[in-house]
N, C-alpha and C positions, 0 to 999 in steps of 0.2 A: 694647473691653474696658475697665473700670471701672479707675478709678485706685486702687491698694491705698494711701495716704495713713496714716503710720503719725504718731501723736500723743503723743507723750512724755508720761509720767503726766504733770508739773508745768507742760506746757504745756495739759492739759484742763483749764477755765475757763466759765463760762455766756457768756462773748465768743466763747468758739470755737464750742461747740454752738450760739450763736446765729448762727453765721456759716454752721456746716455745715446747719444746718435753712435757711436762707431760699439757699443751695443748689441743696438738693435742691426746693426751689418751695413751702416752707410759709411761713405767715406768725409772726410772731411776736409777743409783747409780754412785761411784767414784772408781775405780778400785786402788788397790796400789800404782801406779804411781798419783796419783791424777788427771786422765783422765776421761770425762764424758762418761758413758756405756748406753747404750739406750736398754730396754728390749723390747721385740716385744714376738709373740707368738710362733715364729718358730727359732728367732737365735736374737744373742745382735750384737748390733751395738757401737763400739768405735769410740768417736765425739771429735775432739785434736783443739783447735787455733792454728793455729800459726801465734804469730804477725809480726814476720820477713819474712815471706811469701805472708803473706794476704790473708790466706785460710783459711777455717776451712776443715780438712780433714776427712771422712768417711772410716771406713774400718771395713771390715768383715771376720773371720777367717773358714777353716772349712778344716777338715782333711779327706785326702782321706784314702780309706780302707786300710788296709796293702797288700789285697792280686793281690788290681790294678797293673799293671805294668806304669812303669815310661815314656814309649811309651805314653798308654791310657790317663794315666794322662796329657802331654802335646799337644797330638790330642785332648780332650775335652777342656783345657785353650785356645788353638786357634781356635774353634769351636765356643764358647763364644765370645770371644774380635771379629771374623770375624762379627759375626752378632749383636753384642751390641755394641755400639758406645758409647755410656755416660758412662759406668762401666768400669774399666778395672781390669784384671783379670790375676795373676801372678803365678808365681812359683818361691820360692828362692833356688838356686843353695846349699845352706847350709840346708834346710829343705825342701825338695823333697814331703815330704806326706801333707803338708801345701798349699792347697789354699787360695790366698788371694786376697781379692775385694775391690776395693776401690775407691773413688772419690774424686777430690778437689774441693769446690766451692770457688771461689774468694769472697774476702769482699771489696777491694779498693774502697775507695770512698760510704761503704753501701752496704747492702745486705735486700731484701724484704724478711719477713718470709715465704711469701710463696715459696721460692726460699727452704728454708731451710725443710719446711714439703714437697716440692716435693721430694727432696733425703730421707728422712725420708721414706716415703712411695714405690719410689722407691726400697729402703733396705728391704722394711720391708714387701710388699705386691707382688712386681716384681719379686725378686732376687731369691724364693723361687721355685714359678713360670716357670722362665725361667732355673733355674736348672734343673727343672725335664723334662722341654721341651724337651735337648738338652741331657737328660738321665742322669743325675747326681746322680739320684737320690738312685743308687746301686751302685755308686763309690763314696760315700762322707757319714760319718756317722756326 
């Protein structure tokens, strides 16, 4: 049985999350921003604190083709968000070929690691998955 590991708000840190992700067997590094990057085998995941929020936020970038149309591209992001409830799944009005996925988990008052390697794995084992489900998988390189 998994160990329930309870993390005090003020002890959650990008040192911690980078200690509970390489873990759980991901790799990691720090992006120019000084942001934690989670490597996985299919796609990275960027992992942000923020303590004015009480989140740590998840998000995940991936670029649609150039030759999709901007239609297909937002019938598939609303195809996604309809049927995935925990992920949510954007398009920015400034970067149209740009998908992005993302999740906040709350820390207020403490977060359980295993809260944090289920998004982990959601990211990393799910997202890939459900892309190709819902046929992403020839609109997104």
């Amino acid at each position: 049985m998994e160990e329930r590991m309870w993390i005090a708000e003020e002890e959650v840190s990008k040192a911690r999350l980078e200690e509970i992700c390489r873990m759980a067997g991901y790799t990691t590094s720090v992006d120019q921003d000084g942001d934690l990057v989670v490597h996985g085998d299919a796609l990275k995941t960027l992992v942000i604190v923020s303590r004015e929020k009480s989140i740590i936020h998840f998000a995940c970038v991936f670029r649609f083709e150039p030759w999709v149309p901007e239609q297909d591209r937002l019938l598939f992001v609303n195809r996604l968000n309809d049927t995935t409830h925990v992920l949510r799944f954007s398009m920015k009005v400034q970067s149209p070929d740009i998908l992005v996925v993302d999740y906040d988990l709350p820390f207020q008052g403490g977060v359980l690691e295993s809260q944090i390697r289920f998004v982990l794995r959601l990211f990393h084992q799910r997202l890939p998955l459900l892309i190709a489900l819902h046929g992403g998988a020839g609109l997104l390189r």
